[in-house]
C-alpha positions as CSV (number, residue, x, y, z in Angstrom):
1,X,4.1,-19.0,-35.4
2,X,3.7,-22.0,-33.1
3,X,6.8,-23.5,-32.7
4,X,5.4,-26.8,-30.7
5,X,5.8,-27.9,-26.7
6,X,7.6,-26.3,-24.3
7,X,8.9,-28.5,-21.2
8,X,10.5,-27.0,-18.1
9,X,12.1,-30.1,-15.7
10,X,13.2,-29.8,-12.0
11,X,15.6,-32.9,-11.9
12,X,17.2,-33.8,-8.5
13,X,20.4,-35.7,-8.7
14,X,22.4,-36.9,-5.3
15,X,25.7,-37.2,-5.4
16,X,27.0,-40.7,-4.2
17,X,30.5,-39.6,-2.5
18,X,28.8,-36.3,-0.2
19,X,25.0,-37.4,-0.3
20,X,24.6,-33.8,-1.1
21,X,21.4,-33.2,-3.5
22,X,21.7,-31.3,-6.3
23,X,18.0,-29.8,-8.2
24,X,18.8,-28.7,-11.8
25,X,16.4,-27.2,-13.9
26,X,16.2,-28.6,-18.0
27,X,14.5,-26.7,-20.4
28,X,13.3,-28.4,-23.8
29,X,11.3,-27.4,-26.4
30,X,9.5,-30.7,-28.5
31,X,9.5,-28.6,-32.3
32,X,5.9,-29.4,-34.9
33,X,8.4,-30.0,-37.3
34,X,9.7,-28.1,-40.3
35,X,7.1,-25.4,-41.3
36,X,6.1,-25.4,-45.1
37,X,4.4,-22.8,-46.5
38,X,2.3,-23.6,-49.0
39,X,1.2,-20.6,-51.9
40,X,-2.7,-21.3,-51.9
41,X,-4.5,-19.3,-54.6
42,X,-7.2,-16.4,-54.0
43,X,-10.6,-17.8,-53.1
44,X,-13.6,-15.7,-51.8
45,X,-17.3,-16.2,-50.0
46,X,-18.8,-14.7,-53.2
47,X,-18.9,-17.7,-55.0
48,X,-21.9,-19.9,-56.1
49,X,-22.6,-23.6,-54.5
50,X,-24.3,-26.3,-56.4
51,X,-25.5,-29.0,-53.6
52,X,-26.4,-32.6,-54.6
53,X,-29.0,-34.0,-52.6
54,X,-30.0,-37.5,-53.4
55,X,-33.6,-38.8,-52.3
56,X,-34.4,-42.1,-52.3
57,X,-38.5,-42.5,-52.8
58,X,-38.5,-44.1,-48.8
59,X,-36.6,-40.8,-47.9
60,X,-39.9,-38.2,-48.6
61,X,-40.3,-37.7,-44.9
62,X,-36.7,-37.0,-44.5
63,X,-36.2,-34.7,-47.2
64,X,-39.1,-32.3,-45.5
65,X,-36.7,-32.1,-42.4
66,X,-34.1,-31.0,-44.1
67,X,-35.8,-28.8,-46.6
68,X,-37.7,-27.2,-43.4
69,X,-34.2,-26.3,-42.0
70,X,-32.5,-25.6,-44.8
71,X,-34.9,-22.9,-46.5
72,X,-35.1,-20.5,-43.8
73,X,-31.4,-20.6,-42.9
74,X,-29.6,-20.5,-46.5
75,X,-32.2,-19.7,-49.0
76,X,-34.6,-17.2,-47.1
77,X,-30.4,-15.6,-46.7
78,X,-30.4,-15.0,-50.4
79,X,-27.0,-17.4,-50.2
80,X,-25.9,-18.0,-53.8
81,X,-26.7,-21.9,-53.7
82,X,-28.2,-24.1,-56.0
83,X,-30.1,-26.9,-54.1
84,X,-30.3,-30.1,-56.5
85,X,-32.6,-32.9,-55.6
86,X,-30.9,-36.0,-57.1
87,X,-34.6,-38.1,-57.5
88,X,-33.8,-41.8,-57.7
89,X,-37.0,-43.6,-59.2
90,X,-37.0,-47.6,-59.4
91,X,-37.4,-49.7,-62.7
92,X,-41.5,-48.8,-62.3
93,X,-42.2,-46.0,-60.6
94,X,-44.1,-43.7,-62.3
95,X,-41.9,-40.4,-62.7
96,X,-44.4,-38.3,-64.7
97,X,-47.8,-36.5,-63.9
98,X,-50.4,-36.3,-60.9
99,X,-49.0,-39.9,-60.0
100,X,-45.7,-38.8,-59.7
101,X,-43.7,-40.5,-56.7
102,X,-42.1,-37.3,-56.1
103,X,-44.5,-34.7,-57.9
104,X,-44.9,-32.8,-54.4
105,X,-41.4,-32.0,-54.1
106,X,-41.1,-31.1,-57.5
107,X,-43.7,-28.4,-56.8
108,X,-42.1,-27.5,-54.1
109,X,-39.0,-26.7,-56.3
110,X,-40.6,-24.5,-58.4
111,X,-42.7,-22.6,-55.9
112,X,-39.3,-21.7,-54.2
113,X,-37.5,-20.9,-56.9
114,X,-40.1,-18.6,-58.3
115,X,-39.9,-17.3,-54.7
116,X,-36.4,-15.9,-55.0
117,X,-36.2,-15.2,-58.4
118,X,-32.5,-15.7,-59.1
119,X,-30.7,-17.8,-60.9
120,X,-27.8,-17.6,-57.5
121,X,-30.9,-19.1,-55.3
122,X,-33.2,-21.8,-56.7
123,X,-34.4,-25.2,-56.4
124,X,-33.7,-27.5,-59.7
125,X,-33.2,-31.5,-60.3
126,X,-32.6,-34.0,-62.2
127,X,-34.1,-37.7,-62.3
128,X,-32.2,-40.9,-62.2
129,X,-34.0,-44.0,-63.5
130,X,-32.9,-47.4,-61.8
131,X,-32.6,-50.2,-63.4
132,X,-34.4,-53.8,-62.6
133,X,-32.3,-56.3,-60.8
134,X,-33.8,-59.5,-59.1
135,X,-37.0,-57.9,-58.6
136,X,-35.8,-55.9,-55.9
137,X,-35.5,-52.4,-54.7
138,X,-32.3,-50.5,-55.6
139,X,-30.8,-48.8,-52.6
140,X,-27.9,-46.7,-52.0
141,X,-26.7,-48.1,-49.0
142,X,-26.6,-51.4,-50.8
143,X,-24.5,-50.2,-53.9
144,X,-22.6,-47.4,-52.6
145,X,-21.2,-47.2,-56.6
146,X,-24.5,-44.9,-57.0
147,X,-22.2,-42.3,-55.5
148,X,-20.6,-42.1,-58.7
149,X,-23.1,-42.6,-60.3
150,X,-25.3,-39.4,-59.3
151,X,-22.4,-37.0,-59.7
152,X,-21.8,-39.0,-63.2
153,X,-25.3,-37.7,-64.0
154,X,-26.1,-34.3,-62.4
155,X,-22.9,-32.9,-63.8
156,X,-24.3,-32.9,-67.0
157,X,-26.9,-30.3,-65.7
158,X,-24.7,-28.4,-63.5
159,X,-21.9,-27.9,-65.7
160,X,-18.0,-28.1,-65.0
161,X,-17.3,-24.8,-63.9
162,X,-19.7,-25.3,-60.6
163,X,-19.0,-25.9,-56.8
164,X,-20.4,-28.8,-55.9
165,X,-21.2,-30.1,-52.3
166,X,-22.7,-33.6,-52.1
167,X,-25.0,-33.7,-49.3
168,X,-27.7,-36.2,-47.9
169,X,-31.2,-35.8,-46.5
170,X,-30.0,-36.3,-43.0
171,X,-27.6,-33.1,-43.2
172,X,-28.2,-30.2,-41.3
173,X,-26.1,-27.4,-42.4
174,X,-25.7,-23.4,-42.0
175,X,-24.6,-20.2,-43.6
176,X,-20.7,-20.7,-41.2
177,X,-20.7,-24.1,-43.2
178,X,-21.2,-23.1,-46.6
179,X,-18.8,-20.6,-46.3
180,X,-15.9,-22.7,-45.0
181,X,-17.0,-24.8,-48.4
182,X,-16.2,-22.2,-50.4
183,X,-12.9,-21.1,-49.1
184,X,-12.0,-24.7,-48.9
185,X,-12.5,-26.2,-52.3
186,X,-10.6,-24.3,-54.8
187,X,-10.3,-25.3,-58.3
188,X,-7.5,-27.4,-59.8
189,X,-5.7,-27.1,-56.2
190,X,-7.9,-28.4,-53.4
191,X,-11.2,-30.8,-52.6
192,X,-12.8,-30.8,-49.3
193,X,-14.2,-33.5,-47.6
194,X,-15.4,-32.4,-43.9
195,X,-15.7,-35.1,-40.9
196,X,-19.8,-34.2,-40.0
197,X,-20.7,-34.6,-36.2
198,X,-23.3,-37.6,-36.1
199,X,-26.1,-37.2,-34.1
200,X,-26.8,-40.6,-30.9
201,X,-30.5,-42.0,-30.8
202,X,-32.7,-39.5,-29.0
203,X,-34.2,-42.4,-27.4
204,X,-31.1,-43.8,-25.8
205,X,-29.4,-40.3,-24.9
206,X,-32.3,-38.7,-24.2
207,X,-31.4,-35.7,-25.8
208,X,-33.3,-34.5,-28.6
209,X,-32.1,-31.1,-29.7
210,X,-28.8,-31.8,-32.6
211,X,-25.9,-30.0,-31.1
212,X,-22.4,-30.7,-30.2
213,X,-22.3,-32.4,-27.1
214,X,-20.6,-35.4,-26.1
215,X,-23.9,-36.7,-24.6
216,X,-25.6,-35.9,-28.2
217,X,-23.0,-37.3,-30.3
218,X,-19.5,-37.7,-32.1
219,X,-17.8,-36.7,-35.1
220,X,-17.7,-39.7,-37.7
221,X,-14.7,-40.3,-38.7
222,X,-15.0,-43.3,-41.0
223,X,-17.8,-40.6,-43.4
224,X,-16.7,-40.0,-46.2
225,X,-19.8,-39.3,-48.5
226,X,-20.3,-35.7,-47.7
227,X,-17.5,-34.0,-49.8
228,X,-17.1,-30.5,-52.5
229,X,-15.2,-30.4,-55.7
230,X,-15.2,-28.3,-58.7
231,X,-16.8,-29.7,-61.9
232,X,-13.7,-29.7,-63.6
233,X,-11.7,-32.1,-61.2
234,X,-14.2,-34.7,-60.8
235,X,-14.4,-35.1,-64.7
236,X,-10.3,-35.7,-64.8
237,X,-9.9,-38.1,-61.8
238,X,-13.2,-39.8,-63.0
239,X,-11.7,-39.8,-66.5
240,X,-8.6,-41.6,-65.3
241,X,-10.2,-43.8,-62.7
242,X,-12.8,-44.8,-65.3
243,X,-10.3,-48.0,-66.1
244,X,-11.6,-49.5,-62.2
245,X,-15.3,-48.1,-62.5
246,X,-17.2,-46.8,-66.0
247,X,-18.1,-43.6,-66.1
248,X,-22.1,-43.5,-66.3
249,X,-23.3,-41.4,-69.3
250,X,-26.3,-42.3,-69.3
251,X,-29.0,-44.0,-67.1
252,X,-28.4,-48.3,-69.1
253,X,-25.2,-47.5,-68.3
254,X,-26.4,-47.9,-64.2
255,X,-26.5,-51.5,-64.8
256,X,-23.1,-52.0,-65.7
257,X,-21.9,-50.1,-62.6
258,X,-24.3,-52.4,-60.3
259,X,-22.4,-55.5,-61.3
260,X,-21.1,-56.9,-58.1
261,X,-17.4,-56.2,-58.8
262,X,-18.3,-52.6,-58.5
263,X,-21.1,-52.1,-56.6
264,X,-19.2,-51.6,-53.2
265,X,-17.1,-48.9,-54.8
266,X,-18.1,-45.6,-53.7
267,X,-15.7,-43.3,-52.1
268,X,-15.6,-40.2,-54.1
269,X,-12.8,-38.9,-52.0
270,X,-10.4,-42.1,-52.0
271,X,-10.9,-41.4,-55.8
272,X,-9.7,-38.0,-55.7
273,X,-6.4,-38.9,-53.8
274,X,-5.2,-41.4,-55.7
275,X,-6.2,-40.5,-59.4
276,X,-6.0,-36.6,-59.0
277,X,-2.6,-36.7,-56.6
278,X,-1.9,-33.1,-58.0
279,X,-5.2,-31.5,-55.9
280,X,-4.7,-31.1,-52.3
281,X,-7.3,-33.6,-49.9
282,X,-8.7,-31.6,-47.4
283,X,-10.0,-33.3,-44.3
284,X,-11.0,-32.0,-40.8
285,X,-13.8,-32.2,-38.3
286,X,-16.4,-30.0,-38.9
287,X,-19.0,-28.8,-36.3
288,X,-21.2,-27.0,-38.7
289,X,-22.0,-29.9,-40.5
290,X,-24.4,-31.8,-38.1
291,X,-26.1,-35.3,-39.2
292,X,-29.3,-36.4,-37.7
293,X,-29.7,-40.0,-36.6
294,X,-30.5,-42.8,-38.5
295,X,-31.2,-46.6,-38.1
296,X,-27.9,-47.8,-40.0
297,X,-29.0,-52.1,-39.8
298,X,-27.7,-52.4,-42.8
299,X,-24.5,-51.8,-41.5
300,X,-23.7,-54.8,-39.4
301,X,-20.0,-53.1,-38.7
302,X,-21.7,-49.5,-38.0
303,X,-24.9,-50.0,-37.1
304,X,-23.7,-49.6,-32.9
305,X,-21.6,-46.6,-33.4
306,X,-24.1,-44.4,-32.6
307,X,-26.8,-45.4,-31.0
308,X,-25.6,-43.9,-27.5
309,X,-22.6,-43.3,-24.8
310,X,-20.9,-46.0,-22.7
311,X,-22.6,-44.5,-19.6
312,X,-26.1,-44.3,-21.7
313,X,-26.4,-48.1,-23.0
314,X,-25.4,-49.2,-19.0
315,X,-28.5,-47.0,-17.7
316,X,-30.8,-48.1,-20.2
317,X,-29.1,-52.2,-19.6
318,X,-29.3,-51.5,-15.5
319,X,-33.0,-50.5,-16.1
320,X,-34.1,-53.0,-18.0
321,X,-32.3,-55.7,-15.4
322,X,-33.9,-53.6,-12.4
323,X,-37.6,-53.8,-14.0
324,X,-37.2,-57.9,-14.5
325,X,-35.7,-58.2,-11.3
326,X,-39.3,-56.4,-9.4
C-alpha cells in the first residue's frame, strides 16, 4: 500500500559560540491520508453495452468515420455491444422511404446486424422528431437539454436493465475502452464519466494521425457528455430531478424542454451527483477514449482550446508575419 512521500534532509546548522558546523540528517514521510476501503460489488467484462450515438442530419459524413473505425475494431470482435443511432430529424424532414434523410445508414444497420447474427452484436435505432421553433434548425450544441432528452427517449427501447454509454460521432473508441466501461459502471453503486483525450487541428499541429501526444492533443477536462449508467439509475435521478427539467415521454414533450429556462441544461453527470448522491461519480482521464477534432465556433469560450500548442499557433503567427514582411 502506498503510504505517500518520503523526504530525506541534510540540514547544516553552525553553532554561534564554536563556529563549529553541525550536518543532521531529517527523515519525513508526507502520508495520502487515511486509507478507506471501500466494499465495491462483483462486476465482470461479460456484460452487454448499449451505446447512444446521436446524429445530427449535418453529421452523415461524420458518422461514416466513426462507423468505419468502430466496426472492424468492436463489432468484427463479436464484443457484446449494442450500437444505437440516436437519428434527430427536423420539424420537415422526411423520415420515411427512398427519401429518407438518413435511409442509407439505416441500411447499413440492418446489413450489419444481419451480419453478426446476435442479439449481443447489432446495429438498431430509434428516431427523434424535432419540433419547429422560429423557423430554424434545431441543434444540439445550441440546446444542450437534448442530452436529456435522447436518453429520455432511447430508454424506452433499450430497457432499464442495460449498460449504457452515451457517445458522439467524433469518438473513437476500442475493445481496452469498453471494457474499462464495464468494470466501471456498476448498478445502483457507481456511474462513469471518462475525461476523453481531444484531438488539436491537423492543420495547425501538423499531425494527422489521433494519438496521445502532447503535440496531437490534450485530455478535456471541462467534457462531460460522454458518460455510462445503468437503465435503472438514470430513471431515479431523472425522476427526482424532473422538478428542474421534465422528463420527455414523448417527442411534443421536446418543446417544453427547449424553452429557454432549460435549454442550456444538459449535464447528465452533474445530474447524477446531486440527485442520485447514494451512486459513486466516477471520473478520470481516459486515453482510450480519443475524440477527433471539430470546429467548435459555437463555443465562443471553447472554440480556442484546441486548435493547437503554444509553440504551434507562434510558428504558424511567425510565418504568416515572415511571408508579409518578403
Amino acid at each position: 500500500m502506498s503510504r505517500g512521500l518520503d523526504y530525506q534532509l541534510d540540514i547544516a546548522f553552525r553553532d554561534l559560540h564554536t563556529g563549529k558546523e553541525v550536518i543532521k540528517r531529517f527523515e519525513v514521510c508526507k502520508q495520502l491520508g487515511d486509507v478507506e476501503f471501500l466494499a465495491k460489488p462483483y462486476t465482470t467484462e461479460n456484460i452487454k453495452v448499449t451505446i447512444l450515438l446521436p446524429i445530427q442530419e449535418s453529421d452523415k459524413d461524420e458518422v461514416m468515420y466513426f462507423l468505419n473505425d468502430f466496426i472492424p475494431n468492436i463489432m468484427d470482435a463479436r464484443e457484446k455491444v449494442v450500437l444505437m443511432f440516436v437519428f434527430l430529424y427536423q420539424y420537415n424532414t422526411i423520415s420515411k422511404g427512398p427519401e429518407d434523410h438518413f435511409k442509407d445508414l439505416k441500411d447499413l444497420a440492418l446489413q450489419t446486424t444481419n451480419k453478426y447474427h446476435s442479439e449481443d452484436t447489432k446495429v438498431a435505432w430509434v428516431s427523434i422528431r424535432l419540433p419547429l421553433i422560429e423557423d430554424k434548425m434545431i441543434k444540439m450544441e445550441d440546446y444542450p437539454v437534448l442530452n436529456f432528452a435522447l436518453i429520455d427517449l432511447s430508454l424506452k427501447k433499450i430497457g432499464l436493465d442495460s449498460l449504457v454509454l452515451v457517445l458522439d460521432v467524433y469518438s473513437e473508441v476500442n475493445v481496452e475502452f469498453l471494457n474499462r466501461v464495464k468494470m466501471n459502471t456498476i448498478g445502483e453503486f457507481q456511474i462513469f464519466n471518462p475525461i476523453p483525450f481531444r484531438q488539436y487541428n491537423p492543420e495547425v499541429s501538423g499531425v494527422e494521425t489521433l494519438e496521445i501526444h502532447k503535440d496531437c492533443g490534450h485530455f478535456d477536462r471541462e467534457e462531460y457528455k460522454y458518460i455510462s449508467f445503468y437503465g435503472k439509475d438514470y430513471v431515479k435521478a431523472r425522476k427526482d430531478f424532473s422538478s428542474k427539467l421534465p422528463i420527455v415521454k414523448s417527442d411534443p414533450d421536446i418543446s417544453i424542454v427547449l424553452q429557454e429556462e432549460y435549454r442550456q441544461i444538459g449535464n447528465v453527470f452533474e445530474m447524477f451527483i446531486v440527485h442520485l448522491p447514494d451512486v459513486h461519480g466516477m471520473r478520470a482521464t481516459e486515453a482510450a477514449l480519443k475524440i477527433r477534432y471539430r470546429d467548435e465556433t459555437f463555443n465562443t469560450r471553447r472554440q480556442n482550446l484546441f486548435l493547437g500548442t503554444k509553440s504551434q499557433l507562434a510558428k504558424i503567427i511567425l510565418e504568416q508575419e515572415s511571408a508579409l514582411l518578403t
